[in-house]
C-alpha angles and dihedrals in degrees: 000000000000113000109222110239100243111221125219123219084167088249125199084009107045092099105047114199126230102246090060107047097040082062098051084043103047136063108041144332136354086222108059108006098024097080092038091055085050101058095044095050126114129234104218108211135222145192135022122355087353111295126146130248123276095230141016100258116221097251088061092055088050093055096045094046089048099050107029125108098197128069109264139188138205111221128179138196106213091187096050091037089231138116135183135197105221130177129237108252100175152352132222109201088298100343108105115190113205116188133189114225093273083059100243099142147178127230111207133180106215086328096318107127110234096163160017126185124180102021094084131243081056133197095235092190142331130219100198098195109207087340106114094040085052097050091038091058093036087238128155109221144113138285143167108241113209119193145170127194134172117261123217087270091058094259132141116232124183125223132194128205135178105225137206124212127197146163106240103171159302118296130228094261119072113270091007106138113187117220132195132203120189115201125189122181119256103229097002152060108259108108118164136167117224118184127200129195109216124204122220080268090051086242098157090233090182144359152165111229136180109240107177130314085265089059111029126200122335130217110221132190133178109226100171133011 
């Protein structure tokens, strides 16, 4: 039998309140205390019959962005109309994994996405070829993508693309150069477009990136390093 790909909407727990992430985000270090703080965090609800809210508010990211320790990032599911702020619990050499209270997280190399876990239809992993040395240093250029996301039976299929990379534009902020990569599938079907905007540190400060065919693209914004 097919299992269905859940999808995540990060229901109860798209719109994370305050109260729960300032605690994950504040007291100590992502390594050690970080996930502990996580796990014991509490999602406030909201709404009729307790329910929570569809999406974080802007005031709520504010908040969060004024008063967290730890470095944090907005990200949003067009296709499944839901976002989510989550903190940053640990790093591997340039791999950063940032998780919402319920503990579905993305793994990220300098704002390249590499990974989801707990949302359904999941990137399982991403090899990014020449990409973040490309982006780092705001070059046009070309790369092989490698994935490998998580099918409806719970496979893991790999998929291939050939990449172009190239420099579009200036964004609306100083020192803020937009990329663009264009992937088709080698042997298959599958093209997307994923655009980064790179600070003077090439520091990749937001994007819009292709996740799976389950997910979609994701808006992703720093909000704080």
């Amino acid at each position: 039998m097919k299992q269905k790909i859940r999808r995540s909407g990060f229901a109860p727990v798209a719109a994370l309140c305050a109260t729960a992430l300032l605690a994950a985000c504040s007291g100590g270090g992502e390594g050690r205390d970080g996930p502990e703080l996580i796990r014991n965090a509490v999602v406030e609800r909201f709404g009729p019959n307790g329910r929570g809210p569809v999406r974080v508010t802007p005031a709520q990211v504010q908040q969060l962005t004024a008063r967290a320790t730890n470095a944090l990032i907005l990200i949003d599911f067009p296709k499944t109309q839901s976002n989510a702020v989550l903190v940053r619990i640990g790093q591997n050499r340039s791999v950063e994994t940032y998780a919402t209270a319920a503990r579905q997280t993305l793994s990220m190399e300098n704002g390249l996405l590499r990974g989801t876990r707990g949302m359904g239809g999941d990137l399982m992993s991403a090899d990014l070829g020449r990409l973040p040395q490309l982006i780092a240093r705001r070059q046009s250029g070309s790369t092989q993508r490698e994935v490998r996301i998580l099918n409806g039976e719970d496979i893991t299929v790999r998929q291939q693309f050939s990449c172009d990379v190239a420099v579009t534009g200036t964004g609306g902020a100083p020192r803020v150069t937009t990329m663009t990569e264009n992937c088709t599938q080698q042997n298959g079907n599958i093209r997307f477009t994923n655009t980064y905007d790179v600070d003077g540190q090439g520091r990749v400060v937001s994007s819009d990136q292709w996740a799976s065919n389950y997910l979609g693209q994701v808006k992703i914004q720093q909000l704080r390093f």
